[in-house]
N, C-alpha and C positions, 0 to 999 in steps of 0.2 A: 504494500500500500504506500503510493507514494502522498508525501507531506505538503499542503498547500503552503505555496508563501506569495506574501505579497510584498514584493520587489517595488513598484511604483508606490505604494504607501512608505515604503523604509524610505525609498529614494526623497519622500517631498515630507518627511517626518519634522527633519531642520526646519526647513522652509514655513511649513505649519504649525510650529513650535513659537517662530518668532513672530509673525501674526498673529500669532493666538495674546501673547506676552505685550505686543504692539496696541493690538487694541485694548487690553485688560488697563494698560499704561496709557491712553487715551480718555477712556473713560474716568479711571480717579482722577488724574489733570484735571477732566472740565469741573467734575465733580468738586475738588479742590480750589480752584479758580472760582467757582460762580460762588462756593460757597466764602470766600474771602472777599468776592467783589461784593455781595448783600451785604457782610456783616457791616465794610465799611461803609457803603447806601444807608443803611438804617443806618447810621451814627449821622452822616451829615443828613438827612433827614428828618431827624429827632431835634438836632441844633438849630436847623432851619424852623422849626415847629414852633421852637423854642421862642425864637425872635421874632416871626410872627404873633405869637401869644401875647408878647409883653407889647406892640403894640396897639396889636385890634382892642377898642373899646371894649370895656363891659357892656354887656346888655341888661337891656331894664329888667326889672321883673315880671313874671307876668298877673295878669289879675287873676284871682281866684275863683271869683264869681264866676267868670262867661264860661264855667264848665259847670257848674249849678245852672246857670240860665238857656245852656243847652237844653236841659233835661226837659 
């Protein structure tokens, strides 16, 4: 009985090893990347929030009644 082998799988094993390694290493990158580029977005976005806040007026209050006067 002779032994199957597969010769074109050995032959592209490398090949498909480093692709395989290539993409796993592409994916944590963006992964890595987007997740460093949000944290620092939410930071200048919180500060912007920030100064926004301290200028806009307060607003008034509201009345109590025109949700009784609904009814």
């Amino acid at each position: 009985m002779k032994a199957k082998t597969f010769t074109p799988m050995g032959a592209l094993h490398p090949a498909l090893f480093f692709a395989g390694v290539y993409i796993v290493a592409l994916l944590f990158s963006i992964f890595i990347c987007s997740t460093i580029f949000y944290s620092c977005n939410s930071t200048a976005a919180d500060i912007s929030k920030k100064d926004e806040k301290s200028v806009q007026p307060v607003p008034a209050a509201q009345n109590t009644n025109t949700v009784a006067a609904l009814r």
